[in-house]
C-alpha positions as CSV (number, residue, x, y, z in Angstrom):
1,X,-11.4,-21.8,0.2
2,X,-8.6,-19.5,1.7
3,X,-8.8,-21.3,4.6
4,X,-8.8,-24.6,3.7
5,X,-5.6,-24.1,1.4
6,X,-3.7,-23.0,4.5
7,X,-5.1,-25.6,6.6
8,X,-3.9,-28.3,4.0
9,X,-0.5,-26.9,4.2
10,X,0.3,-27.0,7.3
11,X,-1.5,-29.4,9.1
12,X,1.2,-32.2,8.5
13,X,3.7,-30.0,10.2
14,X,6.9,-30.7,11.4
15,X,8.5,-33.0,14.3
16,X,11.4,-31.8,15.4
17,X,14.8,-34.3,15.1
18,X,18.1,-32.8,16.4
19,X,17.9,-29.2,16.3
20,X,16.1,-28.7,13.3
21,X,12.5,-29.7,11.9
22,X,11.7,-32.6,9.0
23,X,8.7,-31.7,7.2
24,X,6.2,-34.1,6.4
25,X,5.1,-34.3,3.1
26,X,2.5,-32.2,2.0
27,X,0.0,-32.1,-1.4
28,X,1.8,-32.3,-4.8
29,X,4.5,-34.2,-3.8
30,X,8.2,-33.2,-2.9
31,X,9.5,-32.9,-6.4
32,X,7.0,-30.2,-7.2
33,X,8.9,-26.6,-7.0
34,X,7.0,-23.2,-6.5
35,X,7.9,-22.0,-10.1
36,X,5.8,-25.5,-11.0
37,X,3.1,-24.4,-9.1
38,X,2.9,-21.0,-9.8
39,X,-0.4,-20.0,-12.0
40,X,0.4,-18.7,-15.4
41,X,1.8,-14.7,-15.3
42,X,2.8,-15.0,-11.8
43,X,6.6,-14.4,-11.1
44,X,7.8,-16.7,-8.1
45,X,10.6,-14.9,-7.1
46,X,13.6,-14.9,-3.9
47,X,16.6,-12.8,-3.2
48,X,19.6,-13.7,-4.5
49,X,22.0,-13.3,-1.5
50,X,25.2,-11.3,-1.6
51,X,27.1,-7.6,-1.0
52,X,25.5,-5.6,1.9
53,X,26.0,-7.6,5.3
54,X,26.6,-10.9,4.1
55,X,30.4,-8.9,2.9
56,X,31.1,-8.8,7.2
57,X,30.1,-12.8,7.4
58,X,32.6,-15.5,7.4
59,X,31.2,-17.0,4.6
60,X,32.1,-16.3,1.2
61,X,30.1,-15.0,-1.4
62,X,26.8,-17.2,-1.6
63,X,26.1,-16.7,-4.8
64,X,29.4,-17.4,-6.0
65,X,30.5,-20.1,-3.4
66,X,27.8,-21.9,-3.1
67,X,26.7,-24.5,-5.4
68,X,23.9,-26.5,-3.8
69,X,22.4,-22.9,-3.1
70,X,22.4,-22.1,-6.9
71,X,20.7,-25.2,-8.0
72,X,17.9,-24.4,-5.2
73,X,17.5,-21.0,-6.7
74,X,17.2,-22.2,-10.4
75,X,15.0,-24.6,-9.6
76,X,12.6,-23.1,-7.1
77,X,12.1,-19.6,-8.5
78,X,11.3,-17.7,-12.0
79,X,12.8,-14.7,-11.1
80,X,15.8,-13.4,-9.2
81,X,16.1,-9.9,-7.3
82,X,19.4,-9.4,-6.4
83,X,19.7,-8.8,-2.6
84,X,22.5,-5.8,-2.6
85,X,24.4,-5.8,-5.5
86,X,22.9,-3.2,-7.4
87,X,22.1,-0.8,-4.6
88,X,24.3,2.2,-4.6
89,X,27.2,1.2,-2.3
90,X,28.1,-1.8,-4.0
91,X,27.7,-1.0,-7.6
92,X,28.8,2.4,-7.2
93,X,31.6,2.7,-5.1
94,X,33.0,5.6,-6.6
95,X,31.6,8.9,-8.3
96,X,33.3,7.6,-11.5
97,X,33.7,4.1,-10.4
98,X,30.6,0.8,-11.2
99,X,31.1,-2.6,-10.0
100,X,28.8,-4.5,-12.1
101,X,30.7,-8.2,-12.3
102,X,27.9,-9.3,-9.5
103,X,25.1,-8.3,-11.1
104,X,26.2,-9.3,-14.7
105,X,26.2,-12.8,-13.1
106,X,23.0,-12.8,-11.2
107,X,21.3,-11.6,-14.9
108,X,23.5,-14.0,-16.7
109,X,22.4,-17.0,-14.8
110,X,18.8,-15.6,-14.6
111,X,18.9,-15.8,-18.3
112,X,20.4,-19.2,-18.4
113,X,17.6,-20.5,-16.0
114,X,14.4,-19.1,-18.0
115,X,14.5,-16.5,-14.8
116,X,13.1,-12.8,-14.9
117,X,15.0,-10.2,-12.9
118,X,13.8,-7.9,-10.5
119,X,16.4,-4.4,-10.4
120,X,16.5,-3.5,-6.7
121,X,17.1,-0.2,-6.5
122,X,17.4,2.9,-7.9
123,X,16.5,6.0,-5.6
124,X,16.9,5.0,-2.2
125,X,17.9,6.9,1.2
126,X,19.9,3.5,2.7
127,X,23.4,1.9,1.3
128,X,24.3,5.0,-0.3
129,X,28.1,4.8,-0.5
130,X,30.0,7.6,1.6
131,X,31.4,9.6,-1.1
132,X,27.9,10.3,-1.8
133,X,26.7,10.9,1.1
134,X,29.5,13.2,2.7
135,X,30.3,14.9,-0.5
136,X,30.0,18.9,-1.2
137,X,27.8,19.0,-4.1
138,X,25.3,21.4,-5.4
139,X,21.6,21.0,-6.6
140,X,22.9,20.8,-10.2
141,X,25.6,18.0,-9.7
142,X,23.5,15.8,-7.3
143,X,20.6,16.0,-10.6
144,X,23.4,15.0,-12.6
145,X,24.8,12.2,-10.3
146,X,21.0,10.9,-9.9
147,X,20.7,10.7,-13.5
148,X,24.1,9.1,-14.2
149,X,23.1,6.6,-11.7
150,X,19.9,5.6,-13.5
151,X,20.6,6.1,-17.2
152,X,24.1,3.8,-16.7
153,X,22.5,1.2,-14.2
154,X,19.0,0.8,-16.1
155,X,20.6,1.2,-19.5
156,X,23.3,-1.8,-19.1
157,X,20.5,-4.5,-18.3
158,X,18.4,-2.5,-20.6
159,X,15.9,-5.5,-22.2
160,X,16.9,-7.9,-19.0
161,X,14.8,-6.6,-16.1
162,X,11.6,-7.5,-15.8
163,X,11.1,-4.6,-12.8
164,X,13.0,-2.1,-11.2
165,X,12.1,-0.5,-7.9
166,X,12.8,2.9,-8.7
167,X,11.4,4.7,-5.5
168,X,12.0,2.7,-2.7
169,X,10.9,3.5,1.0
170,X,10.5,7.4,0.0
171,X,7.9,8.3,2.6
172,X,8.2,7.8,6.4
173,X,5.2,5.9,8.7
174,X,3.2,9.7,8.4
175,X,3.3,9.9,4.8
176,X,6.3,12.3,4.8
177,X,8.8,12.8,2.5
178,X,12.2,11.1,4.2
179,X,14.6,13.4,4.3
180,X,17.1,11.1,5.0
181,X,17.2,10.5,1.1
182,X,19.7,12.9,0.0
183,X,18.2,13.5,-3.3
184,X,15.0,14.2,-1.8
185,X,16.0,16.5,0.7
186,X,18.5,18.6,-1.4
187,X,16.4,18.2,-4.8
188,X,12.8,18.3,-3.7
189,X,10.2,15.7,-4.4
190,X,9.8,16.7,-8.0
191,X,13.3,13.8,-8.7
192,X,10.7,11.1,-7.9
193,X,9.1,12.0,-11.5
194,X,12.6,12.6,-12.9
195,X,14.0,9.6,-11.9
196,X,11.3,7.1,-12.9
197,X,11.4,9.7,-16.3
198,X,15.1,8.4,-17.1
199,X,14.7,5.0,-15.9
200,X,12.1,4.8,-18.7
201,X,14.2,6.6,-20.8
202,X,17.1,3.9,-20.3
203,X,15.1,0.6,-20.5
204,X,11.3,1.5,-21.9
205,X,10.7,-2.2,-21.9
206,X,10.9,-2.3,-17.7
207,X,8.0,-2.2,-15.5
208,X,8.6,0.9,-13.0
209,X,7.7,0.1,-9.0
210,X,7.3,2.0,-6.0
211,X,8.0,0.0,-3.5
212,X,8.4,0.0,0.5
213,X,7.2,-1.4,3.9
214,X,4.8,-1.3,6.3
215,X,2.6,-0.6,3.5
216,X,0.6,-3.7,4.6
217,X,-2.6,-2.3,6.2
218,X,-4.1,1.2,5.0
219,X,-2.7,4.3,6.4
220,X,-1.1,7.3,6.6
221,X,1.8,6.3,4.5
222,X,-0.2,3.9,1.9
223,X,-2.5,7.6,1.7
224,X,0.6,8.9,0.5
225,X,1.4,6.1,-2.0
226,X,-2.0,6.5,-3.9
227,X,-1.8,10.5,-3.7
228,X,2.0,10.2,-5.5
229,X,0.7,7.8,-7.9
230,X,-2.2,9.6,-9.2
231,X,-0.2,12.9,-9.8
232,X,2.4,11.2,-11.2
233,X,0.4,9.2,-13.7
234,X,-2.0,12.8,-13.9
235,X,1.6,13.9,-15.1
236,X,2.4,11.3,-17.5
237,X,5.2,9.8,-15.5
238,X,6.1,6.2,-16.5
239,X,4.9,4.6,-13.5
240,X,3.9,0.8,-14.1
241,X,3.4,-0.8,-10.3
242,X,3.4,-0.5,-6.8
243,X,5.4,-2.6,-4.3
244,X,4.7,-4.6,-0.7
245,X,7.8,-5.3,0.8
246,X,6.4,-7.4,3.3
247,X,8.7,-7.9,5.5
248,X,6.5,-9.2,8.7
249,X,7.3,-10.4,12.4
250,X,5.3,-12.5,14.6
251,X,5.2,-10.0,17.2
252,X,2.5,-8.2,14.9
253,X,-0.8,-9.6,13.4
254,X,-1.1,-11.5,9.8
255,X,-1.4,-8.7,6.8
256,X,-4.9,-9.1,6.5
257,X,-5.7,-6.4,4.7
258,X,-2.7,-6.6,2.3
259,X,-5.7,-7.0,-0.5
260,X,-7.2,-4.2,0.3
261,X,-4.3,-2.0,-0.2
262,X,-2.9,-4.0,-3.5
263,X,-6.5,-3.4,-4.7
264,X,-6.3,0.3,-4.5
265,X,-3.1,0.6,-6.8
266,X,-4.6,-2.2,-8.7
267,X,-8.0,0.2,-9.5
268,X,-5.4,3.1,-10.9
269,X,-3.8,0.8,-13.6
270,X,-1.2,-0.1,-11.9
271,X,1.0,-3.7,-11.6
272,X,0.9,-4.8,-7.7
273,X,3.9,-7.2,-6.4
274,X,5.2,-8.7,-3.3
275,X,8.8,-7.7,-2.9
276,X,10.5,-8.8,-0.1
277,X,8.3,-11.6,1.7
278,X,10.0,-12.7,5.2
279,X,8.3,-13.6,8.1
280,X,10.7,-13.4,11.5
281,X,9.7,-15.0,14.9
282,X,11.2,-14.5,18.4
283,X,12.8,-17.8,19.0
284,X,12.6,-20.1,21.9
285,X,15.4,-20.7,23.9
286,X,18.3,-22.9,21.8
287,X,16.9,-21.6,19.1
288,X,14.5,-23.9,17.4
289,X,11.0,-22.4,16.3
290,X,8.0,-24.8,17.9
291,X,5.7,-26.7,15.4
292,X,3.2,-24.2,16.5
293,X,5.6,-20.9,15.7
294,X,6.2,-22.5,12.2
295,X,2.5,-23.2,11.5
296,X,1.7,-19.9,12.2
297,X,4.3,-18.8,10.0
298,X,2.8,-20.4,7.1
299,X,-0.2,-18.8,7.5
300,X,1.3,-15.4,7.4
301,X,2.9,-16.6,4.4
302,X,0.3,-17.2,2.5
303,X,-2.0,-14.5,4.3
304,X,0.3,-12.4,1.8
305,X,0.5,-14.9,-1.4
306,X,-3.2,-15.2,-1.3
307,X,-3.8,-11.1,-1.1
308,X,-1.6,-11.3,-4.6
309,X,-3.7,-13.8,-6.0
310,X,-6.7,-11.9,-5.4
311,X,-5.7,-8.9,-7.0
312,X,-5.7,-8.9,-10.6
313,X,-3.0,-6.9,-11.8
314,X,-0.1,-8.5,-8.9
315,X,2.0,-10.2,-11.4
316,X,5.5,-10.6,-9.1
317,X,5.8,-12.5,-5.8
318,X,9.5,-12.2,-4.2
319,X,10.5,-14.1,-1.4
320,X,13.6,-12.6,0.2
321,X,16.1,-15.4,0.6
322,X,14.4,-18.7,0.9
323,X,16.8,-20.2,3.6
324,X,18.1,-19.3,7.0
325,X,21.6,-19.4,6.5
326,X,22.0,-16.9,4.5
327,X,18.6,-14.6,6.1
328,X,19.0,-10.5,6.3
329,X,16.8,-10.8,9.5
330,X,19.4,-12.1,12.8
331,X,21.9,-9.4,11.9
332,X,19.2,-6.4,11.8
333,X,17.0,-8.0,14.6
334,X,18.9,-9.8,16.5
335,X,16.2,-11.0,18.7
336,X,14.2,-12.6,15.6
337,X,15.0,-15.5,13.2
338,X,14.3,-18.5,11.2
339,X,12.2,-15.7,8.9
340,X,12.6,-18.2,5.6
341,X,11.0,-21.0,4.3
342,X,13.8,-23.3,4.6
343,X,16.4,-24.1,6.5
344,X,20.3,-23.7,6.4
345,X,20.7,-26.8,4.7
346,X,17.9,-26.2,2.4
347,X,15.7,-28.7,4.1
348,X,11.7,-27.2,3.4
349,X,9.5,-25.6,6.1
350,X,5.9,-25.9,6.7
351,X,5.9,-22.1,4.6
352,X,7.4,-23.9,2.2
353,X,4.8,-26.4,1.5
354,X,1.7,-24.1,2.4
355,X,3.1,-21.1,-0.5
356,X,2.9,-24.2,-2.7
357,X,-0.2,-25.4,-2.0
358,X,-1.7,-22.4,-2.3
359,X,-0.1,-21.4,-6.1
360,X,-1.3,-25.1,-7.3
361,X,-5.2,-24.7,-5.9
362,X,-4.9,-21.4,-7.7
């Protein structure tokens, strides 16, 4: 059944007109939208682009600026994740200073649009704003900064999130600790608990995630995941999921066994979810992906949509972006592209139509 629900997306490809690709139509017709699609209890969700690198861009805000990108996003998705503007740098620019007019729109219009939000993120060792990291501080003001952080983030959108990553990307490929996350490093492993403890304390009605990459196939740092999540749950922490980010190349095989791992987390209790779904490709010369490049990229698509579906308990699946003018991937990976599902002018991908596929069969 898998894979004939691929094969039915993406056999009617592409043919490529002027430097881009025209999908033909696929099952369901094109005014059917992933949120339409999606079974009942599962989140469709996308990135909502802003802050972090799309700041050094000549663009302005997308969010803001860009109206035809807005009404995509409405229409396409039932929950939002904002892409940077509520990691540390940008809503916390200063020890006594929050920026929170971004993200009090991205929530607004989530409201507005029937949309759940996904808080993105709370303890992370990336996009921490200098004053943080290049500060003097001891053990006892960084606890305090931490819990600042949480209990005023959490707590203004208290009632409006539907999950916040609170630990994201904690352990390295072996399982270790990163010690690039300040907290971590100064504080000792024990603020994991702490901080998911005063997330729930700020907004008890959020689910609580781990979250990270290249947790895709079983390993040393998936090991680690499932070892963290029993103490922590053996503890009483308020931990409510675990997180795939998901964010695949070409270069490397399909995540087939993405189930496997969702399933373990799954058998603790725990809420599974796709994050950060992106699939990148080295591109030809001038730049456009081959009909075969973008077949295979639907199948790694749904390679990860249908480990969701299989599991139980994977109630959020996140997309991040869903076009290419606005992707994370060519200014980290500069080599790589055309990771979405659509393309700069919105225009739908063979992904595209093989994610929906998939949701309506299920």
């Amino acid at each position: 059944m898998k894979g004939n629900r691929v094969a039915v997306a993406v056999l009617a490809v592409v043919v490529l007109v002027g430097g881009g690709a025209v999908p033909a139509q696929a099952g369901g017709g094109r005014d059917g939208t992933l949120r339409k699609a999606a079974p009942h209890g599962l989140r469709i969700g996308t990135a909502v682009a802003g802050g972090g690198h799309h700041l050094e861009q000549e663009y302005p805000d997308p969010f803001t600026a860009d109206r035809p990108y807005r009404r995509v996003l409405a229409r396409e998705f039932s929950s939002a994740s904002p892409e940077n503007q509520m990691k540390w740098e940008f809503i916390h620019p200063g020890r006594y200073e929050y920026r929170f007019g971004p993200a009090d729109a991205i929530v607004r219009f989530a409201r507005e649009n029937g949309q759940a939000v996904r808080g993105h993120t709370l303890l992370w060792h990336s996009q921490n704003p200098a004053w943080l990291t290049e500060g003097t501080f001891s053990k006892a003001e960084l606890r305090a900064i931490l819990k600042d952080h949480i209990m005023t983030v959490a707590g203004r959108y208290r009632g409006k999130i539907h999950q916040w990553d609170v630990a994201n990307e904690i352990f390295d490929d072996t399982g270790a600790y990163r010690q690039e996350n300040i907290f971590i490093r100064e504080l000792g492993p024990g603020i994991v608990a702490d901080a998911f403890r005063w997330a729930h304390r700020a907004d008890p009605h959020a689910q609580l995630f781990l979250n990270d990459y290249g947790v895709d196939w079983p390993g040393a740092k998936v090991d680690a995941y499932e070892a963290l999540a029993r103490q922590l749950l053996a503890d009483g922490v308020p931990l409510h999921g675990f997180a795939s980010q998901a964010h695949l190349s070409m270069r490397y095989p399909a995540p087939d066994q993405l189930r496997t791992v969702l399933q373990r987390f799954d058998d603790l209790g725990l809420h599974t979810a796709i994050t950060e779904l992106d699939v990148r490709m080295d591109l030809p010369e001038g730049g456009v992906p081959t009909p075969e490049q973008l077949a295979t990229q639907a199948t790694y698509y749904t390679t990860a949509l249908d480990a969701c579906l299989a599991v139980d308990g994977c109630n959020s699946f996140t997309i991040w972006g869903f076009t290419d003018k606005y992707s994370w991937v060519p200014h980290f990976f500069p080599a790589e592209g055309a990771a979405t599902v659509m393309w700069d002018d919105f225009r739908r991908k063979p992904a595209y139509y093989a994610l929906r596929d998939t949701l309506a069969a299920a």
